[in-house]
VEXSEMAR-855862 format. One record per residue: residue number from 1; x, y, z of N, C-alpha, C in turn. Coordinates in pm, whole numbers. Each point is the difference from the previous one (the first is absolute). Example, Ala and Ser with C-alpha at 12.3 -4.5 7.8 and 13.67 -1.06 7.14 Angstrom:
2
{1 {1319 -569 780} {-89 119 0} {90 120 0}},
{2 {-35 105 -72} {82 119 6} {-77 109 73}},
END
This chain:
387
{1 {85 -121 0} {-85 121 0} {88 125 0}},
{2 {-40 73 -125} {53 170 16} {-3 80 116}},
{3 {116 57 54} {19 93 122} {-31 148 -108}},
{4 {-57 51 68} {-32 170 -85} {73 88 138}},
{5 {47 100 -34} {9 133 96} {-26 145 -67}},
{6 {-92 42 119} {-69 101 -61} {9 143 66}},
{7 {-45 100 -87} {88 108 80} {-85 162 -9}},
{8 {-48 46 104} {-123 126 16} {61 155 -27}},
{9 {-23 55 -72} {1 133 110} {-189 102 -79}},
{10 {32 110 25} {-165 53 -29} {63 107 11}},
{11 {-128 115 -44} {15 163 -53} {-121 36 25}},
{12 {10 139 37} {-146 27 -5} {-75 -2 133}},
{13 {81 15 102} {-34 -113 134} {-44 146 92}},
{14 {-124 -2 60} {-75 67 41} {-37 -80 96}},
{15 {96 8 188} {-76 -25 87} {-166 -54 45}},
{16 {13 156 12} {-137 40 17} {-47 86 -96}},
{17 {-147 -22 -69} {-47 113 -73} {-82 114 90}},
{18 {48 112 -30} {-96 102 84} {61 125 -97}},
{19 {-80 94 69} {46 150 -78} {166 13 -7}},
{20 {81 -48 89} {142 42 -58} {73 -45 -60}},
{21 {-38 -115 -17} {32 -136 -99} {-47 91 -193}},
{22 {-132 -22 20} {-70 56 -89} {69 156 -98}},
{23 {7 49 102} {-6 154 -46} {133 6 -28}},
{24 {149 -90 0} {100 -15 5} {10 55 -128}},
{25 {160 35 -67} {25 24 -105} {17 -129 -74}},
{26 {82 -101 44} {43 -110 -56} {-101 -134 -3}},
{27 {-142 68 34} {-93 -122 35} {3 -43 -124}},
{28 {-53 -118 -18} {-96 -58 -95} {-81 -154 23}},
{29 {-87 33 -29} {-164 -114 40} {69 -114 7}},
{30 {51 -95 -112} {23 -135 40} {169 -25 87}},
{31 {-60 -132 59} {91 -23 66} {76 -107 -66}},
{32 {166 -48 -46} {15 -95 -69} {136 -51 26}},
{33 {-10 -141 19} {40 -141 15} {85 -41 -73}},
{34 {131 -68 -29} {38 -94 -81} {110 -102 66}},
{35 {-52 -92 -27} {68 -163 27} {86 -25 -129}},
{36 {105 -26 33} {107 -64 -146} {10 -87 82}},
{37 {42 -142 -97} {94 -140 44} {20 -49 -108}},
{38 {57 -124 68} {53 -90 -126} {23 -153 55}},
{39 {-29 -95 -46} {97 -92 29} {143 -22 55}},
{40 {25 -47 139} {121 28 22} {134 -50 -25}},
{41 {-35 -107 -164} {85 -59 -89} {48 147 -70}},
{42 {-53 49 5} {40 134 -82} {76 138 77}},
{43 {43 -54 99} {76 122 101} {131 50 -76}},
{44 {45 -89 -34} {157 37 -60} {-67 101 -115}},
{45 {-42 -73 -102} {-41 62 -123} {-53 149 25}},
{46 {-103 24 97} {5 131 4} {56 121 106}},
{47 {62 -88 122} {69 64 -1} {163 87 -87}},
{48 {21 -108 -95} {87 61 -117} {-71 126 -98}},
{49 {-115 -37 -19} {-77 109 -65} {8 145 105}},
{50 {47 -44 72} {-59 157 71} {134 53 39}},
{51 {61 -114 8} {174 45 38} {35 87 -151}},
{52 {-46 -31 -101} {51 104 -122} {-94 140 -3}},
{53 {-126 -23 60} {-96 88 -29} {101 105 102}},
{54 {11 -65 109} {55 118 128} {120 37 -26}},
{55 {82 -51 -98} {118 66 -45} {-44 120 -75}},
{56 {-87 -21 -74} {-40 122 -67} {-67 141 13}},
{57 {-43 -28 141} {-108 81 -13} {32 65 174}},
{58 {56 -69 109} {27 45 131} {-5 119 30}},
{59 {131 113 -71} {26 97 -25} {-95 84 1}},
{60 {-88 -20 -65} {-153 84 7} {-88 -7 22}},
{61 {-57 -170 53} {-107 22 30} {12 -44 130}},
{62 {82 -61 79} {1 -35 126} {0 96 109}},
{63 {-45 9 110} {-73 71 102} {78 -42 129}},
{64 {54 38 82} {103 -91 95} {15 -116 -13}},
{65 {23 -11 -84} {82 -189 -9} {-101 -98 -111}},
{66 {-117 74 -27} {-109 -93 -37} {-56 23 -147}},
{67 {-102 -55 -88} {-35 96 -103} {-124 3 97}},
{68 {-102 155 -64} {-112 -3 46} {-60 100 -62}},
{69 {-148 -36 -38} {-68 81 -101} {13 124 -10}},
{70 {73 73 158} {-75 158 24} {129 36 -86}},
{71 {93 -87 -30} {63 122 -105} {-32 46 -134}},
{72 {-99 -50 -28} {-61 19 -122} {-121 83 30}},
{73 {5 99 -68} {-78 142 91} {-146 -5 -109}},
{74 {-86 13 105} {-197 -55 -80} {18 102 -99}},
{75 {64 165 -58} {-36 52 -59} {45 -86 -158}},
{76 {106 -81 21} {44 -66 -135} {-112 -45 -69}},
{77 {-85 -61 77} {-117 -103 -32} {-129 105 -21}},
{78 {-3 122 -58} {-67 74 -3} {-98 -15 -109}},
{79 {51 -41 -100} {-80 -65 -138} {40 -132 7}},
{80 {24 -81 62} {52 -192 4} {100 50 -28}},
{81 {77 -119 -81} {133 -41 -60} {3 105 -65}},
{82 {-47 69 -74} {18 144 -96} {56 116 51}},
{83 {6 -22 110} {74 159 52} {96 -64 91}},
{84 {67 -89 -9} {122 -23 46} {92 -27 -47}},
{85 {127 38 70} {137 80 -106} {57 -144 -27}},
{86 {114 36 -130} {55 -125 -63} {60 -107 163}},
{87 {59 56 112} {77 -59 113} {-105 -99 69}},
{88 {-112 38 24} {-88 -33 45} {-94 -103 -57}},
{89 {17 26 -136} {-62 -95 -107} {60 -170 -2}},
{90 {146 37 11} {67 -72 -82} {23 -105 150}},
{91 {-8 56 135} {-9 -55 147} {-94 -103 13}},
{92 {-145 61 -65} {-108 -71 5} {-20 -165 -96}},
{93 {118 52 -113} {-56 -118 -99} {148 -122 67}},
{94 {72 66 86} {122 -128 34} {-94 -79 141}},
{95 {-63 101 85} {-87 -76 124} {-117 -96 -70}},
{96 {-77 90 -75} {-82 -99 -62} {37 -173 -34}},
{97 {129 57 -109} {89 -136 -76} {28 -130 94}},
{98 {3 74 195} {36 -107 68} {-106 -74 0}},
{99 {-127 -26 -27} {-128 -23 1} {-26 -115 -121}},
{100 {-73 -130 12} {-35 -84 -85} {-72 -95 55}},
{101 {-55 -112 -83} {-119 -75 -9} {50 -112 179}},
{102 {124 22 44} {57 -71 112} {-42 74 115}},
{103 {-42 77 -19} {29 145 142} {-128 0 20}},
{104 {-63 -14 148} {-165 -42 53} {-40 187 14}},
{105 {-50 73 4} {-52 128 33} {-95 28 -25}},
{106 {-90 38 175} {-99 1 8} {-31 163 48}},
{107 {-113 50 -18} {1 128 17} {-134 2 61}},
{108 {-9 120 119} {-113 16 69} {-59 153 -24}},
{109 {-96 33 -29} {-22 186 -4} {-143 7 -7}},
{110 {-6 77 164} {-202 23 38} {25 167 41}},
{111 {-128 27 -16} {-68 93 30} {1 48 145}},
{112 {92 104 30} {-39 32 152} {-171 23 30}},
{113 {-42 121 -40} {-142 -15 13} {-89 -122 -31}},
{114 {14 -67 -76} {-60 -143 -26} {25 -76 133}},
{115 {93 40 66} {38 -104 130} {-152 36 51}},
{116 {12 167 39} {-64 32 117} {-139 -38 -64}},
{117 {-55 25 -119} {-182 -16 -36} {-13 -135 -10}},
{118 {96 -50 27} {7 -188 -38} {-48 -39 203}},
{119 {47 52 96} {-59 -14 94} {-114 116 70}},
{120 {-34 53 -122} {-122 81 43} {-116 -68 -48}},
{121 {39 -125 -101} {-106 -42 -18} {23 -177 -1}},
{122 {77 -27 124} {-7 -158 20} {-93 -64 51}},
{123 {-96 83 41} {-108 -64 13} {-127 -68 -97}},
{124 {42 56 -134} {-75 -48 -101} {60 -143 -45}},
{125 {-63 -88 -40} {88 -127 -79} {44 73 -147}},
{126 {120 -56 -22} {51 15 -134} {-94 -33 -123}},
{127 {-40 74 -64} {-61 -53 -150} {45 72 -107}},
{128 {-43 26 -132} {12 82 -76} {-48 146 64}},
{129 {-116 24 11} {-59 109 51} {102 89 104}},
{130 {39 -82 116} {43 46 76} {166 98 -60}},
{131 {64 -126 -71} {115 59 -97} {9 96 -88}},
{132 {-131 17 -77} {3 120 -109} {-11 127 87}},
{133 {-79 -25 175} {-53 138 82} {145 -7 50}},
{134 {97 -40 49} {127 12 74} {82 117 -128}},
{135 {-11 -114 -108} {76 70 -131} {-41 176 -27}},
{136 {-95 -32 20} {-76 153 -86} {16 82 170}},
{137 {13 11 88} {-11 27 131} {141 80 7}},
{138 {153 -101 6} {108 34 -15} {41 93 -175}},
{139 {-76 -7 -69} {56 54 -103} {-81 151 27}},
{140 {-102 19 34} {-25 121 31} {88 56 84}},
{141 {60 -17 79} {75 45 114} {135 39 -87}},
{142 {41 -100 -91} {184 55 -32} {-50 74 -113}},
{143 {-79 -36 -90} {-5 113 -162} {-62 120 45}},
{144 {-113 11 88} {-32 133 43} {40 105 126}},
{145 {73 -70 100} {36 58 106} {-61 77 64}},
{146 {-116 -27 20} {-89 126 103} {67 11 151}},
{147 {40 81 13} {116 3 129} {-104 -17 99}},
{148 {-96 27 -7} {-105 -12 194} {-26 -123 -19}},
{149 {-22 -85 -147} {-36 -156 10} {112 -53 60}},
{150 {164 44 -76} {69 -24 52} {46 -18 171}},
{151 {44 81 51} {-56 25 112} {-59 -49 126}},
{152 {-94 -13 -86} {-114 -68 164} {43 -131 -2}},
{153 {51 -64 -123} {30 -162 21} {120 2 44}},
{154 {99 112 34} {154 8 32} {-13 3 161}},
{155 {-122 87 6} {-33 -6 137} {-80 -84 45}},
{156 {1 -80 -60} {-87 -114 58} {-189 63 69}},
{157 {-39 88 -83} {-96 51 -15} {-137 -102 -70}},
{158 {2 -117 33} {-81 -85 -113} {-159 52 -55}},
{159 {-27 -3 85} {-150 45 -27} {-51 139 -26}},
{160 {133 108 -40} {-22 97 -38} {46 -30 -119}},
{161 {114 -69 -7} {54 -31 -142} {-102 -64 -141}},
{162 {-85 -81 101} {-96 -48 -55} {-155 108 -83}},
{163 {-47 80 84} {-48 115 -13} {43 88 -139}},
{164 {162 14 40} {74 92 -106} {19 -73 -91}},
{165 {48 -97 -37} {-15 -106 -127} {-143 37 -72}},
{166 {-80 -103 44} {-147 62 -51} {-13 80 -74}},
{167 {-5 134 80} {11 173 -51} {53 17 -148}},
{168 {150 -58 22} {67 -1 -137} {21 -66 -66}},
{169 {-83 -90 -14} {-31 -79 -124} {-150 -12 -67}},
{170 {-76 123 73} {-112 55 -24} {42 128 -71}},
{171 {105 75 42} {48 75 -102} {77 -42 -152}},
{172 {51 -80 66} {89 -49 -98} {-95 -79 -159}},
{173 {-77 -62 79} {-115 -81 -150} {-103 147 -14}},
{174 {22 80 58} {-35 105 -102} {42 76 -118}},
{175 {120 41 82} {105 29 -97} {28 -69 -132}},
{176 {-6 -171 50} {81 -97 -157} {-170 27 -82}},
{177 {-85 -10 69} {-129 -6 -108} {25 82 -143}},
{178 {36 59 -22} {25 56 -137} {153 -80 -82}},
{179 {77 -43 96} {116 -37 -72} {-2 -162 -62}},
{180 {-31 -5 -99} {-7 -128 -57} {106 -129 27}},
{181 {130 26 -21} {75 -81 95} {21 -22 148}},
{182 {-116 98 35} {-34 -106 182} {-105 -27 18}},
{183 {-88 -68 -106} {-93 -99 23} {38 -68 62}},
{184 {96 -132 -24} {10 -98 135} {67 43 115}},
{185 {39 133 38} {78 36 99} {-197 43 116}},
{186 {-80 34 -89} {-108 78 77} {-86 -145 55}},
{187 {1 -133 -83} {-100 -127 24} {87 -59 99}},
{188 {158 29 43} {40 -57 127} {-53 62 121}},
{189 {4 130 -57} {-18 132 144} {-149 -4 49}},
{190 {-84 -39 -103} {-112 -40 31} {-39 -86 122}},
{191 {82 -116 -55} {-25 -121 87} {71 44 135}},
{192 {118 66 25} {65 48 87} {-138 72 95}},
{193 {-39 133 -88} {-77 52 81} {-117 -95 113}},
{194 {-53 -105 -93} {-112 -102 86} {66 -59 60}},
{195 {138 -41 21} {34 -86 129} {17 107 67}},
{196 {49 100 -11} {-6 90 113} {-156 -12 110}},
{197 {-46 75 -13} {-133 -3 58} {-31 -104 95}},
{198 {67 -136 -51} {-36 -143 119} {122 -39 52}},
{199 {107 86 -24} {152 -34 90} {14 47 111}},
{200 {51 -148 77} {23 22 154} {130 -16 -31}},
{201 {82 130 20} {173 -57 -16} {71 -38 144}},
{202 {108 -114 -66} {47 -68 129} {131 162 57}},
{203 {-3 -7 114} {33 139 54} {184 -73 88}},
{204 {-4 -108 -9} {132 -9 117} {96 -79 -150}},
{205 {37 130 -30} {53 -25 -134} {202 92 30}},
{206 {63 -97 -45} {140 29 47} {76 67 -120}},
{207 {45 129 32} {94 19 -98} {186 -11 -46}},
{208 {-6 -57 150} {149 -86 -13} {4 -90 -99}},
{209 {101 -10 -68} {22 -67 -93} {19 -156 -13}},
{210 {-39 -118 -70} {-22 -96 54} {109 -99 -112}},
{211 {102 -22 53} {127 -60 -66} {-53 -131 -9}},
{212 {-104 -87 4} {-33 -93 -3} {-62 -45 -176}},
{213 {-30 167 -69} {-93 -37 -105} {114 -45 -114}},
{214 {102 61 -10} {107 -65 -93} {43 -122 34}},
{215 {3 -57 90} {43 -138 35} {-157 -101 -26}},
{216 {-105 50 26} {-91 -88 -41} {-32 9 -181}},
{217 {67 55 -91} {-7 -31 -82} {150 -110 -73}},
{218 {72 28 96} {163 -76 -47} {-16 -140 65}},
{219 {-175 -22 83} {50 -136 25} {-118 -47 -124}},
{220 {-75 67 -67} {-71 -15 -78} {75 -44 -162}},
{221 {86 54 29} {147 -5 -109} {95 -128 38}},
{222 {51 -7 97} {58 -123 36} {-122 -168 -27}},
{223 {-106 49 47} {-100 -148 -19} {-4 -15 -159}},
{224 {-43 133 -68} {-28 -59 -152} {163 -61 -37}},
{225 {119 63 22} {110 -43 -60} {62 -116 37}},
{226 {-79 -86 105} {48 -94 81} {83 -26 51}},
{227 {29 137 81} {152 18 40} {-9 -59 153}},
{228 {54 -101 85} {-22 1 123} {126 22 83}},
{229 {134 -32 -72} {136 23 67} {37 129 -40}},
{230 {-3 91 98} {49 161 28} {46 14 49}},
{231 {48 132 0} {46 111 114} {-1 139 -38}},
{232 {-72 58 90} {-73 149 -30} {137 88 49}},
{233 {100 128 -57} {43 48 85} {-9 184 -39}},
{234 {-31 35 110} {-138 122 18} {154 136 42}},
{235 {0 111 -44} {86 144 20} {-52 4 147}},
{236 {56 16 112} {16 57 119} {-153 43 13}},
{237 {-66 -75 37} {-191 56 9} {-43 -113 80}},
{238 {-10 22 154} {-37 -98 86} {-146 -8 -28}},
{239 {-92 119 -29} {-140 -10 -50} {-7 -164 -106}},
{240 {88 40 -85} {-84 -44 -153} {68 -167 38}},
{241 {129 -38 74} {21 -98 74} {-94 -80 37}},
{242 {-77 69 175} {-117 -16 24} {-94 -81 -83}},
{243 {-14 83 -84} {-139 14 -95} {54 -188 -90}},
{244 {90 37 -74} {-2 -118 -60} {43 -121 88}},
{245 {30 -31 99} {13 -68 108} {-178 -102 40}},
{246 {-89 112 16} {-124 -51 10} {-51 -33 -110}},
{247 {7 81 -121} {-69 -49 -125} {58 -125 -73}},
{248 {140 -20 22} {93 -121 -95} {-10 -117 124}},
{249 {18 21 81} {-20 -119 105} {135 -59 -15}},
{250 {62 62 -7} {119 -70 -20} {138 87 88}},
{251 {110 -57 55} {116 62 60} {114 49 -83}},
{252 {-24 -59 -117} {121 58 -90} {-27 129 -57}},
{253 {-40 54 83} {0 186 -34} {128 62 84}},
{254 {30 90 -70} {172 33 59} {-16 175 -8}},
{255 {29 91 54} {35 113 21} {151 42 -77}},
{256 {68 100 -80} {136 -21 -66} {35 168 2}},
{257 {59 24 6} {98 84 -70} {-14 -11 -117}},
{258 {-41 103 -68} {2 36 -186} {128 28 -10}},
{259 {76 76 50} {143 -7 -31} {70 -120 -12}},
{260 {-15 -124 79} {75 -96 -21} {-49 -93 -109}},
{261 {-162 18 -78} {-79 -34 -42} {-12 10 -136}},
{262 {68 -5 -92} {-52 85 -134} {-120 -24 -54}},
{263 {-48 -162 58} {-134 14 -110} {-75 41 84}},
{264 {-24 78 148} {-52 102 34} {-5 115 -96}},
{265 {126 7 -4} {-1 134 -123} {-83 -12 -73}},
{266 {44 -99 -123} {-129 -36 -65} {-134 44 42}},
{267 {-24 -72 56} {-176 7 65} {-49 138 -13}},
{268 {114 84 97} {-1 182 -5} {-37 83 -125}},
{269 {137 -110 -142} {-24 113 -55} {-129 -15 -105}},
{270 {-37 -116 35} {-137 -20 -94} {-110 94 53}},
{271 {-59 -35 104} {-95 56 94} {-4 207 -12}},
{272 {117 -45 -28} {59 191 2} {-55 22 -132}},
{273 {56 -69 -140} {-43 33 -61} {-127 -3 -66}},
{274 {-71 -100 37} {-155 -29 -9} {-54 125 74}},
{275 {51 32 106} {-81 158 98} {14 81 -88}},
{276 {117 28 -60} {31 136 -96} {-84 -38 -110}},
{277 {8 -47 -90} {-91 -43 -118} {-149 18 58}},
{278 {-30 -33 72} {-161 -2 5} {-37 151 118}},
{279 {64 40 76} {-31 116 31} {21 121 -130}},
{280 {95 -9 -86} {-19 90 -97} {-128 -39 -120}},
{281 {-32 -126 -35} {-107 19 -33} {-137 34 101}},
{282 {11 -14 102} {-142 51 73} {21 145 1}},
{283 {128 66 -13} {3 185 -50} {-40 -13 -97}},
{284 {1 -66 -108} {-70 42 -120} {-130 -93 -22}},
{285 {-27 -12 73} {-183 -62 -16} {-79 106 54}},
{286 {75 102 85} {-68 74 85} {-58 124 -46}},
{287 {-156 54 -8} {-69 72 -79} {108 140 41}},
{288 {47 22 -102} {36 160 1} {-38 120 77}},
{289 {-96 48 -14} {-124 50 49} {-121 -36 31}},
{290 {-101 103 22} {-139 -47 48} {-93 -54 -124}},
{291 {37 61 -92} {-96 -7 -111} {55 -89 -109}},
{292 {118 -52 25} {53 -122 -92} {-62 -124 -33}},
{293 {-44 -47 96} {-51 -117 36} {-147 -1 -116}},
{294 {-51 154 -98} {-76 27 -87} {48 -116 -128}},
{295 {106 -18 2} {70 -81 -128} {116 -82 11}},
{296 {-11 -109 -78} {90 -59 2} {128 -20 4}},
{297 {67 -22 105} {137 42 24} {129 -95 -38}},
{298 {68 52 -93} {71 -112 -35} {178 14 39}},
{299 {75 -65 -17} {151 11 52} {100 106 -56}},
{300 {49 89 50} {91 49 -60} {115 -13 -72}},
{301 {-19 -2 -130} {84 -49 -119} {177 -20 35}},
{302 {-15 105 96} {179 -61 31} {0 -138 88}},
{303 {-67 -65 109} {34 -143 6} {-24 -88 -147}},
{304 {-42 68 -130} {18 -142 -132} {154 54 -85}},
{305 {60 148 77} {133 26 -45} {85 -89 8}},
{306 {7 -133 -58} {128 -108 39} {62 -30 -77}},
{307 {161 21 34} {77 -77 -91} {60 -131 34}},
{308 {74 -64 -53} {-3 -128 -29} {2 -73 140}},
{309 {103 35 84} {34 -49 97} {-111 43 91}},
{310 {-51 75 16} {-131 46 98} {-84 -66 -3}},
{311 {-46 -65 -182} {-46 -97 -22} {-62 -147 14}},
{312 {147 -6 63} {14 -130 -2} {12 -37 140}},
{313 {2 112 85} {-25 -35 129} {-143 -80 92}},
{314 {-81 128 -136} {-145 -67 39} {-24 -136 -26}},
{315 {59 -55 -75} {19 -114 -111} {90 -130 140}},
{316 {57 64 49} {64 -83 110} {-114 1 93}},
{317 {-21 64 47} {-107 2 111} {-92 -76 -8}},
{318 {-58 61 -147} {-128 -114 -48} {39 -180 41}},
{319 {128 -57 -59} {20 -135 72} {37 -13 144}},
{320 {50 99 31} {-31 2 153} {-75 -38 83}},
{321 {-107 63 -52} {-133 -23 115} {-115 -92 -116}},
{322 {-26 14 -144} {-88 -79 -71} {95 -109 5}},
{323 {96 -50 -65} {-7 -59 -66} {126 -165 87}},
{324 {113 80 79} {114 -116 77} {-163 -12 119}},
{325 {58 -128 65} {-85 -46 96} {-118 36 7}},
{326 {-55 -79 -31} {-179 69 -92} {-63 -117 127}},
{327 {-104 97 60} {-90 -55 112} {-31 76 36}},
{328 {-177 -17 26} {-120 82 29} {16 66 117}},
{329 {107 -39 100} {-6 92 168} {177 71 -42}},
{330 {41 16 -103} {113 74 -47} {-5 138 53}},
{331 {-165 90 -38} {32 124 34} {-128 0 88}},
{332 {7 75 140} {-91 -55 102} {-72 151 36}},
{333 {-151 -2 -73} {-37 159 49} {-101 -6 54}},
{334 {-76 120 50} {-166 -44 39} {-75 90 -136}},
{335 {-101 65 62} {-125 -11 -76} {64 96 -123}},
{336 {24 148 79} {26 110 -59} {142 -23 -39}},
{337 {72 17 -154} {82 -46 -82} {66 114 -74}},
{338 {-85 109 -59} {36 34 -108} {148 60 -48}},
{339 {32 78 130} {175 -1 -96} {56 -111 -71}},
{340 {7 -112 109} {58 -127 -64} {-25 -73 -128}},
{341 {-171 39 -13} {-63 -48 -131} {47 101 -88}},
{342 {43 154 35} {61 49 -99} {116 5 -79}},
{343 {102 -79 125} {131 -41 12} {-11 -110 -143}},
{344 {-93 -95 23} {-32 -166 -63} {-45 67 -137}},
{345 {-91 109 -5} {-16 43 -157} {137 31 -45}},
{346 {78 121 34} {100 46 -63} {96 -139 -14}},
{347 {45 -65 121} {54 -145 -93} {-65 -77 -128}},
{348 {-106 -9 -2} {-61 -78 -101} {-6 86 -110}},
{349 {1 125 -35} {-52 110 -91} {157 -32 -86}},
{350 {121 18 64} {126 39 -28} {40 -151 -74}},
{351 {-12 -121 71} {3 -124 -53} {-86 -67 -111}},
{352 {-64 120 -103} {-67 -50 -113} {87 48 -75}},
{353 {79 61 29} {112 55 -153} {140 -36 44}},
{354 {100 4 -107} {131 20 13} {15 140 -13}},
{355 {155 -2 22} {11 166 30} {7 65 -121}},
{356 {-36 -78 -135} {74 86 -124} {-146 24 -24}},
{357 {-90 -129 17} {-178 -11 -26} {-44 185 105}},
{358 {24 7 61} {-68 74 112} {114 125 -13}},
{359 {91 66 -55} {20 87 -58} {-27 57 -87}},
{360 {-70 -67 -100} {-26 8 -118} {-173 154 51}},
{361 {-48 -65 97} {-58 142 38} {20 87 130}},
{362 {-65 111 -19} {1 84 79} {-52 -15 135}},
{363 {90 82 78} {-66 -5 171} {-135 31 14}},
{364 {-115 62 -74} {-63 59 -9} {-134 -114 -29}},
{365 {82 -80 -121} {-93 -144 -5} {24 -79 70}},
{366 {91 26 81} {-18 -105 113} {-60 13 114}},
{367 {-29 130 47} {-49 44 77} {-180 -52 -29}},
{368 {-29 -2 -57} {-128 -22 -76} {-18 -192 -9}},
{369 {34 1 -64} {11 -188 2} {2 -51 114}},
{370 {105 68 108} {9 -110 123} {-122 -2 65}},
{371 {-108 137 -36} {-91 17 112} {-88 -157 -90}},
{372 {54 -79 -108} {-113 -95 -6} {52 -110 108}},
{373 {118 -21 -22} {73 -109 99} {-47 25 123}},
{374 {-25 129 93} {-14 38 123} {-132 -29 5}},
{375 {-122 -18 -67} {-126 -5 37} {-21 -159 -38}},
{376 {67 -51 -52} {-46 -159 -68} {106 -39 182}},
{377 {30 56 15} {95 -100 166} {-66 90 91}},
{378 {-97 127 46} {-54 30 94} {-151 -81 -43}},
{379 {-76 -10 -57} {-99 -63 -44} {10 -157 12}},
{380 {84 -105 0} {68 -136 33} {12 -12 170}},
{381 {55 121 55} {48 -28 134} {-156 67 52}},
{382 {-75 74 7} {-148 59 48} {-50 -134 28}},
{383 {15 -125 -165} {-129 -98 -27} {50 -75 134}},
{384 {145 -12 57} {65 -110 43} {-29 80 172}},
{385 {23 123 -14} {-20 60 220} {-111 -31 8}},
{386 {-154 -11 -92} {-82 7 57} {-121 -123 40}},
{387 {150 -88 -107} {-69 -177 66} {68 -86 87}},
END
């Protein structure tokens, strides 16, 4: 039987959610996870891979002794891969390269607010119904930001929160009534509005953060892959220790030093870069103004500015997460998704052409086309949250 060793770190990591968490400069909504391993027939092999990678690259990207995402600064990732400089480019496609159909990586990324409306309403049984009202519930909250909705649920205000919800989504399906592309945004809010009216929300609802939910999807990942000989080893986090301790049932969870650790590193710099990538697309999903949300909003033509190598990063990624170690508990989210599903379009959009095919037009048509890729994979994942 295969020995695997496997290896954590996360981004994005928000204690507690409350107003100072929130209102932070560096916040952003999801919280996210990543597990690398491998077979531990394969230790030599990659540790040699990384012994050349770290010859190359130490110098600049290492952080006291270590590599680690924060040297790669979120403004690079401002348009994706498109607005980052040749040094940075060329970093990404040698880390990637360490990566193949041998290498287990599992990835976790939820919804802080989804935590908290996910126990505001555990008292309902799970169905469809209940999932499309969680979905449409949390998406009002991040695309529109009504700061007092906000707010009262920061303050653990429930039953005012509840009140104020209501309110504005009584405004709100007023407002879309004229706008033809929020027909189905107004037949969720609908249904939203009638559960309101008969909701008793559950009130002893915690906003400490619960290190348990990424580990209950990695044992969900370990059962489909039939992995039973492990060893988990977790960045200096007696919490997330803890946590997978009770959820894995198992003692071979280990506490490490990332410095002495590289495929800690690893773990880091994925997680890092999955945060950066998908917090800069949730800046650009985000309505401009008040009156934007009138029309259809599509991507700004400089993330389809790519040249070859920028390219081809997405193109790495795409086997990254689609395509090496392919299994259904691979990427582990809850209800509310959509950066990630936007993340999963722009991989799939970029992986219908080669780079000479997909030069051949303009940023401008691409900007336009992807929005078909982005609605044929938000329309797929809707059919799939709400059964």
């Amino acid at each position: 039987m295969n020995t695997y060793n496997f290896y954590y770190d996360e981004s994005s990591h928000s204690r507690n959610i409350n107003e100072k968490t929130f209102y932070a400069h560096n916040y952003y909504e999801n919280f996210i996870a990543t597990i690398i391993g491998w077979d531990s027939n394969k230790n030599e092999l990659m540790a040699s891979r990384f012994d050349r990678f770290s010859n190359m690259y130490k110098n600049d990207y290492c952080k006291d002794g270590e590599f680690k995402s924060q040297t790669i600064k979120a403004k690079n990732f401002e348009f994706g891969f498109a607005s980052l400089n040749k040094h940075v480019t060329q970093f990404l496609h040698d880390y990637f390269s360490l990566f193949d159909s041998d290498i287990n990586i599992y990835v976790c990324c939820i919804s802080k607010f989804e935590y908290i409306i996910n126990q505001l309403l555990c008292q309902y049984p799970r169905n469809n119904f209940i999932n499309a009202i969680e979905y449409t519930i949390v998406k009002t909250i991040l695309v529109y930001k009504p700061k007092e909705l906000i707010n009262a649920i920061l303050n653990q205000d429930y039953n005012s929160f509840i009140k104020l919800l209501k309110y504005f989504l009584m405004q709100q399906y007023k407002n879309n009534k004229k706008i033809p592309h929020k027909n189905n945004e107004n037949k969720n809010i609908l249904s939203v509005i009638h559960f309101l009216n008969y909701i008793k929300p559950y009130t002893k609802i915690s906003h400490t953060w619960n290190y348990k939910i990424a580990l209950d999807g990695f044992k969900l990942y370990l059962k489909e892959k039939q992995i039973i000989d492990y060893h988990l080893f977790i960045d200096n986090e007696i919490n997330t220790k803890e946590s997978a301790m009770a959820v894995l049932k198992t003692e071979n969870i280990s506490n490490c030093d990332s410095k002495q650790y590289y495929q800690i590193q690893l773990a880091d710099l994925m997680s890092g870069i999955l945060f950066k990538l998908l917090s800069s697309i949730n800046n650009e999903c985000k309505y401009k103004n008040s009156g934007s949300y009138h029309s259809v909003q599509y991507f700004n033509e400089k993330w389809f500015e790519l040249n070859k190598q920028s390219f081809i990063l997405y193109q790495k990624l795409y086997d990254i997460l689609l395509v090496y170690d392919i299994s259904y508990a691979k990427v582990y989210t809850g209800i509310y998704r959509d950066d990630l599903n936007v993340l999963k379009s722009l991989l799939m959009y970029f992986h219908l052409y080669s780079y000479e095919e997909y030069n051949k037009r303009d940023p401008k048509y691409h900007t336009k086309e992807f929005m078909k890729t982005l609605n044929q994979v938000f329309r797929g994942d809707f059919d799939i949250t709400i059964n």
